[in-house]
C-alpha positions as a Markdown table, in Angstrom:
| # | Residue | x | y | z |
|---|---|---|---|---|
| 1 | Unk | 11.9 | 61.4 | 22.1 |
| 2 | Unk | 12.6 | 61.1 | 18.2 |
| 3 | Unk | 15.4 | 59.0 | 19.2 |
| 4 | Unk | 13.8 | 56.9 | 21.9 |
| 5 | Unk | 10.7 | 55.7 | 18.8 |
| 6 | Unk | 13.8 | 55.8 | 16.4 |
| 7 | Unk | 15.3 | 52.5 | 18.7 |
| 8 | Unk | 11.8 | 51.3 | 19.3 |
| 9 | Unk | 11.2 | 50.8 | 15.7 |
| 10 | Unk | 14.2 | 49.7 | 14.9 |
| 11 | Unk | 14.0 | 46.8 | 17.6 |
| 12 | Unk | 10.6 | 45.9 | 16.7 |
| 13 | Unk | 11.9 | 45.4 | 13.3 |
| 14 | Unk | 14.6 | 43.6 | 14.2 |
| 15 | Unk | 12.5 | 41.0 | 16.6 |
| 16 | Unk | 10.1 | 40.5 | 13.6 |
| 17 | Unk | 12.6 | 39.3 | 11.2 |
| 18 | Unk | 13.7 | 37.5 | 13.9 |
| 19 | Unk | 10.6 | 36.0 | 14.2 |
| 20 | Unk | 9.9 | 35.5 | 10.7 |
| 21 | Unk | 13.1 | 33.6 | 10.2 |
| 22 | Unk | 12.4 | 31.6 | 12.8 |
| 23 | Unk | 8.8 | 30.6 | 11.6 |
| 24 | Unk | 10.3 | 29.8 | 8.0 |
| 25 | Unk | 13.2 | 27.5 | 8.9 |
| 26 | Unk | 10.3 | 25.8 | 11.3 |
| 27 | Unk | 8.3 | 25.3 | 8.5 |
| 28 | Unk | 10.9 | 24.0 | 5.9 |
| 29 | Unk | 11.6 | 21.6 | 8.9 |
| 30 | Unk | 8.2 | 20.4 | 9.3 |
| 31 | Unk | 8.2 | 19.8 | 5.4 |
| 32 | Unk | 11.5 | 18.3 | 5.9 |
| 33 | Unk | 10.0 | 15.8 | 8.4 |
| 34 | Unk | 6.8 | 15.2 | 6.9 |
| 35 | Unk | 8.5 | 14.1 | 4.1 |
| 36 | Unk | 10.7 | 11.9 | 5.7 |
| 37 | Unk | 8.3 | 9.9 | 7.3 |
| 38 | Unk | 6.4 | 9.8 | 4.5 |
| 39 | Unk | 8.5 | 8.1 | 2.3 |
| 40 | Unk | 9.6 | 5.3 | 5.0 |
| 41 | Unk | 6.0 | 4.5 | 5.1 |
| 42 | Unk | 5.3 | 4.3 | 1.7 |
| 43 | Unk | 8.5 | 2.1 | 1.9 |
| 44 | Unk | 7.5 | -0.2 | 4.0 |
| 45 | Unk | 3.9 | -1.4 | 3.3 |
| 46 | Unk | 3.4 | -2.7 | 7.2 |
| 47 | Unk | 0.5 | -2.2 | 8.6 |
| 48 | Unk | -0.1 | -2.9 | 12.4 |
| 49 | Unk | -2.7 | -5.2 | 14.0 |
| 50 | Unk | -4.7 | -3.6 | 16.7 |
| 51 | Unk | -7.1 | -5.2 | 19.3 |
| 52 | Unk | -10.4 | -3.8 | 20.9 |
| 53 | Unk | -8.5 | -2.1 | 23.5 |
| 54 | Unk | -6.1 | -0.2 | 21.2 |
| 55 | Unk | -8.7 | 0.6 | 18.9 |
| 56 | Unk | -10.8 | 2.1 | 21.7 |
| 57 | Unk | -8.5 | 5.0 | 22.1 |
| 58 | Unk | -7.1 | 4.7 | 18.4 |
| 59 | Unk | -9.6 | 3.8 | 16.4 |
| 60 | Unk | -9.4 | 2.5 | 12.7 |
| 61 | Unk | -9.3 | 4.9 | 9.6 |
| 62 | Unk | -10.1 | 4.5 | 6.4 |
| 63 | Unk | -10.4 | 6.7 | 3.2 |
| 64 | Unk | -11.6 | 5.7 | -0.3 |
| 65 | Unk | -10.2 | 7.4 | -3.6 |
| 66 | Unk | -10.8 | 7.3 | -7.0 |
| 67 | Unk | -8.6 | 5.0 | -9.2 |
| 68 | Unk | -10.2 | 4.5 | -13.0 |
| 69 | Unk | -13.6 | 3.7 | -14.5 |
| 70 | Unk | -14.0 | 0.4 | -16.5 |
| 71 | Unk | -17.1 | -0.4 | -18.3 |
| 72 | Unk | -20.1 | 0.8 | -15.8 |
| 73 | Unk | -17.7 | 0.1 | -12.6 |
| 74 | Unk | -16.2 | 2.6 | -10.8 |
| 75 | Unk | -12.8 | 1.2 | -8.8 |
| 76 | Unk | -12.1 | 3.2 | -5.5 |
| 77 | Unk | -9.0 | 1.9 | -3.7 |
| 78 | Unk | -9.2 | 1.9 | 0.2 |
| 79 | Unk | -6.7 | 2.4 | 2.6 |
| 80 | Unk | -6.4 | 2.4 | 6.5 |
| 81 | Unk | -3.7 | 3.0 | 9.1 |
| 82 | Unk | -4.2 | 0.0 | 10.9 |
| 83 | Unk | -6.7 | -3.3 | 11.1 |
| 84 | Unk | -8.0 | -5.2 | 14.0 |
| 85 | Unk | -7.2 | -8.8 | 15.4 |
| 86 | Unk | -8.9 | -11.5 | 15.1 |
| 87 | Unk | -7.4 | -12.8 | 18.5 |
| 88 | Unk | -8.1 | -11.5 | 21.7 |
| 89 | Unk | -4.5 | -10.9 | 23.0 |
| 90 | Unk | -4.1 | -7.9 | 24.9 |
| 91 | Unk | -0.9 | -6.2 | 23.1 |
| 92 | Unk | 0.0 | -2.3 | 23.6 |
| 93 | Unk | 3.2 | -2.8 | 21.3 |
| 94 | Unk | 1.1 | -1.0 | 18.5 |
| 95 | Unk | 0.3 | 2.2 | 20.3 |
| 96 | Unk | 3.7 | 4.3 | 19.6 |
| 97 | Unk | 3.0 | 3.5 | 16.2 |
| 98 | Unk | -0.7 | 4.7 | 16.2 |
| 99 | Unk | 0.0 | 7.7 | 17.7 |
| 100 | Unk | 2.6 | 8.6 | 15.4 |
| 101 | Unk | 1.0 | 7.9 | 12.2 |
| 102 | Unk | -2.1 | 10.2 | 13.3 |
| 103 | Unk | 0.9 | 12.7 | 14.3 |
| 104 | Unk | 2.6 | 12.6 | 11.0 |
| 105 | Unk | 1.1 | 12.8 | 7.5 |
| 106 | Unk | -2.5 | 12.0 | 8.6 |
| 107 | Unk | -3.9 | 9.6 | 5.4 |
| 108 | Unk | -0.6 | 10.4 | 3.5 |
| 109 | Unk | 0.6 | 6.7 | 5.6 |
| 110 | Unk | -2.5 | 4.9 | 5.2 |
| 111 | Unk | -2.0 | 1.3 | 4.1 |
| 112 | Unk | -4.1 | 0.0 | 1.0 |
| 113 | Unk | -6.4 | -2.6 | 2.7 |
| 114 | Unk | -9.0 | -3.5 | -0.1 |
| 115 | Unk | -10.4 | -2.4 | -3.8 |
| 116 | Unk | -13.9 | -1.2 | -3.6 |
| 117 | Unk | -16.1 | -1.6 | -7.2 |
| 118 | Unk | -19.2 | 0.0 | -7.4 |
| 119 | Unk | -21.6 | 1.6 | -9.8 |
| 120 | Unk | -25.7 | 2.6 | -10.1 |
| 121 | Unk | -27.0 | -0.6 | -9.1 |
| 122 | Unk | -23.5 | -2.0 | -8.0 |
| 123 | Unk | -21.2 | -2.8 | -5.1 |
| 124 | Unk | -19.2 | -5.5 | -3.9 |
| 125 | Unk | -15.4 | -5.3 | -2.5 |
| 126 | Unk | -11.9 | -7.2 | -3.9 |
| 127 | Unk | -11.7 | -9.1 | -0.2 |
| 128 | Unk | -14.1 | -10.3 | 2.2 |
| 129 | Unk | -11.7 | -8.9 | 5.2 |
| 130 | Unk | -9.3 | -5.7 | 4.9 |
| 131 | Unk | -5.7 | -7.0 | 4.3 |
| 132 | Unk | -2.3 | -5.5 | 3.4 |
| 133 | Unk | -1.7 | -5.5 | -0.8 |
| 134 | Unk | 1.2 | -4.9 | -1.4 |
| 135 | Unk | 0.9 | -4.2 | -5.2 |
| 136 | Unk | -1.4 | -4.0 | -7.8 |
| 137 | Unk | -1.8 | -4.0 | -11.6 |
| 138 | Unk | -5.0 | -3.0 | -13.3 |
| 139 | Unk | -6.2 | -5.0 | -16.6 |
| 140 | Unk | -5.5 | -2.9 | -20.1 |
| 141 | Unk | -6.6 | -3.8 | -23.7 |
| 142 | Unk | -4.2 | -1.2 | -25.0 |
| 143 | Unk | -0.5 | -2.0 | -25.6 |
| 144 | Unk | 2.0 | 0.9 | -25.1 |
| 145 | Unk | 5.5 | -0.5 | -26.5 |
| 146 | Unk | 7.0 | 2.7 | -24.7 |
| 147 | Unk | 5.6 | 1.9 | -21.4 |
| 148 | Unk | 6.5 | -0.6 | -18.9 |
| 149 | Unk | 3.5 | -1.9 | -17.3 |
| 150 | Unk | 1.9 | -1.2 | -20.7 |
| 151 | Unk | 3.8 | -3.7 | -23.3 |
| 152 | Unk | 1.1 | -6.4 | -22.8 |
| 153 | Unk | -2.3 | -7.3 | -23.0 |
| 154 | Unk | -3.7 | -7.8 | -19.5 |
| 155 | Unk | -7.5 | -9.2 | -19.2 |
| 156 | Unk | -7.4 | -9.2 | -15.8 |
| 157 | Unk | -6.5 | -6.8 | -12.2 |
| 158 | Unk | -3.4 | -8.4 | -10.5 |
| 159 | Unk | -3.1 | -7.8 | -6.7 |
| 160 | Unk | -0.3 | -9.1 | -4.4 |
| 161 | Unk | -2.1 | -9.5 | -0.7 |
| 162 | Unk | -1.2 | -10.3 | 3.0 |
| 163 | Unk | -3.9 | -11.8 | 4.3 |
| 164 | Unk | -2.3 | -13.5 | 7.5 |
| 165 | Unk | 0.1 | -13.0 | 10.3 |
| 166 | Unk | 2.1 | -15.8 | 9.5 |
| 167 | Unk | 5.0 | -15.1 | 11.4 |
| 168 | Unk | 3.2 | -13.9 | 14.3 |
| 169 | Unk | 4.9 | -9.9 | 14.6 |
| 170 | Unk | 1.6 | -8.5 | 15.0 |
| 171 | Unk | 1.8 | -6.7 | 11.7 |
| 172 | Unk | 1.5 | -7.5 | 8.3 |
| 173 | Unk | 4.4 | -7.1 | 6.1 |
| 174 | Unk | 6.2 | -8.5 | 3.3 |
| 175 | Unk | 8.1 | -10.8 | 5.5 |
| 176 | Unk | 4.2 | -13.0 | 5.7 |
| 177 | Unk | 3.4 | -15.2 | 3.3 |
| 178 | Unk | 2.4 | -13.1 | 0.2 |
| 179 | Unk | -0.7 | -14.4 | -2.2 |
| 180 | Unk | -0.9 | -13.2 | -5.9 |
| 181 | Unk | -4.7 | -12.9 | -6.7 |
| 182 | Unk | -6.6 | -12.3 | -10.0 |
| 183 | Unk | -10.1 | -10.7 | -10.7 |
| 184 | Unk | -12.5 | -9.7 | -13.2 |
| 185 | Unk | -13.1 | -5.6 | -14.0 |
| 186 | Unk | -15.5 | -5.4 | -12.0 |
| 187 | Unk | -13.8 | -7.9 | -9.1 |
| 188 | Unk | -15.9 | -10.0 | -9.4 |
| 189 | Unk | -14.2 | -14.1 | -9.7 |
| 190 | Unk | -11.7 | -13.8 | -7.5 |
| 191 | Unk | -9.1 | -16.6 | -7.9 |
| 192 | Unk | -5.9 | -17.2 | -5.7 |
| 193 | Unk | -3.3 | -17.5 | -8.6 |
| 194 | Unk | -0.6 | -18.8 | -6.2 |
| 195 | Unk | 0.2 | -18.4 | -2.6 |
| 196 | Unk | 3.1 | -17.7 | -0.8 |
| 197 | Unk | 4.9 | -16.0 | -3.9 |
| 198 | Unk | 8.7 | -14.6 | -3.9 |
| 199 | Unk | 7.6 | -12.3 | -7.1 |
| 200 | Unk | 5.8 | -12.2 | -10.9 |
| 201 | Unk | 6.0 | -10.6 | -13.8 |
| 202 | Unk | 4.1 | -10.3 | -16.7 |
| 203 | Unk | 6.1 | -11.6 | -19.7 |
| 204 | Unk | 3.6 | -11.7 | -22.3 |
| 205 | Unk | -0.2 | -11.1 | -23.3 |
| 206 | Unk | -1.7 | -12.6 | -19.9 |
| 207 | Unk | 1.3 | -14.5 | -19.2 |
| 208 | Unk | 2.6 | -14.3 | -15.7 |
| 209 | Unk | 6.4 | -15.2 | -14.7 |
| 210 | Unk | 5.9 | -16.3 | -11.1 |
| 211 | Unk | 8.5 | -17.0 | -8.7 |
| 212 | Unk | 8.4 | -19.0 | -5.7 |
| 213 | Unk | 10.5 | -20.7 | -3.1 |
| 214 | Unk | 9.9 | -24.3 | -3.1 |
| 215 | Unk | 11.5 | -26.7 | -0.4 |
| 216 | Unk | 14.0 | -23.8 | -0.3 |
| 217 | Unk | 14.6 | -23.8 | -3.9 |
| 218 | Unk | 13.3 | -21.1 | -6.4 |
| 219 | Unk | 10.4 | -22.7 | -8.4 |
| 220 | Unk | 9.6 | -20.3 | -11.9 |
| 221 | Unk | 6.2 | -21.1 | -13.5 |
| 222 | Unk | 4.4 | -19.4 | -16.5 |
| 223 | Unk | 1.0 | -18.9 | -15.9 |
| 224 | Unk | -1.7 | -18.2 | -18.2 |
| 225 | Unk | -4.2 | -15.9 | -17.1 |
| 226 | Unk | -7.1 | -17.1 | -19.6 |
| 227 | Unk | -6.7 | -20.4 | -19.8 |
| 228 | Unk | -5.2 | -21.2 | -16.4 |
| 229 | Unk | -2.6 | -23.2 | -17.8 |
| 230 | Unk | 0.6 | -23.4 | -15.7 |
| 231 | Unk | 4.4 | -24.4 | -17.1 |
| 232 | Unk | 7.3 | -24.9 | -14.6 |
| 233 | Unk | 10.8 | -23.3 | -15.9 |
| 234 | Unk | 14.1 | -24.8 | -14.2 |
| 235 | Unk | 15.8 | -21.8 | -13.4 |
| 236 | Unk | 18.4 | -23.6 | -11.3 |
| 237 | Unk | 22.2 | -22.9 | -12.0 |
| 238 | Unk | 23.6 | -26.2 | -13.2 |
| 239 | Unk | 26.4 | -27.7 | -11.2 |
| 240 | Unk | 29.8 | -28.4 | -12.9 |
């Protein structure tokens, strides 16, 4: 009898490591998974376009957090995993996509879609319709020599945008035409600094580099954020 509990126990135990073991490599694979596709969305910055059908079983998400405070505004960036066409074509391309992104990550693969400002007696958003930006840079009136988005002056928020389907992949991505917009801290005087850039950087105290392909040549210009003043740079290689 002692013997017979003896074996019991000692399988029970053994099935329970077992178990256990089982449980943790599981987890560290989920981890391992989650991770994975969290990074190649962050990566990519695509966002699908959904119609009325799609969005009847896999409807439209979107989450607000907290970015900074300036002045009496409070800046919330939003983000969503997907955003509706304007057409009416009937497209079930998307769907694998949708269901995956609620599978994996929930709002850790949400797209940033728009900028929300708001305050006691205030509210207005960046863009009239939720579109992909890609990037973003906030104003400062601090200059950190140490830091790299700090070394300049900056008077107003930068935002690199997708606002249409240009190349008509039911998606918006970095391969659409790309518009570099400018606003006020509180969002307000919105202004389309160029559209259809390749790239920008800030080169000085509100002085943008910006880089654009121009009858398939790159076109450089230096643009001044206060005074709107804009310099072309020939950066072609001379031919010998």
């Amino acid at each position: 009898m002692k013997n017979g509990i003896n074996n019991f126990v000692k399988t029970a135990n053994q099935y329970l490591l077992f178990t256990g073991l089982i449980i943790i490599v599981g987890f560290f694979a989920y981890q391992l998974a989650k991770e994975i596709f969290k990074s190649d969305y962050q990566k990519h910055n695509s966002i699908a376009l959904v119609d009325e059908t799609e969005l009847e079983e896999y409807p439209i998400e979107l989450q607000t957090s907290f970015v900074n405070k300036y002045k009496d505004v409070f800046l919330f960036r939003v983000s969503s995993n997907r955003l509706a066409r304007e057409d009416k074509e009937v497209s079930n391309l998307r769907k694998p996509l949708a269901m995956m992104s609620n599978s994996f990550g929930g709002y850790e693969d949400l797209e940033t879609v728009n900028f929300l400002f708001t305050g006691a007696s205030y509210k207005r958003t960046l863009l009239d319709k939720n579109s992909l930006i890609l990037d973003y840079t906030f104003l400062n009136d601090t200059v950190d020599i140490d830091s790299y988005n700090r070394q300049f002056k900056l008077d107003k928020h930068l935002f690199t945008v997708v606002k249409d389907d240009t190349n008509k992949d039911k998606q918006l991505n970095r391969k659409d035409s790309i518009d570099l917009l400018a606003s006020d801290y509180d969002g307000r005087n919105v202004t389309t600094v160029f559209s259809d850039i390749e790239n920008y950087e800030i080169v000085d105290h509100n002085v943008l580099l910006v880089i654009r392909m121009v009858d398939e040549k790159k076109e450089a210009t230096l643009y001044d954020l206060v005074s709107g003043a804009k310099t072309k740079i020939d950066i072609n290689v001379p031919t010998t």
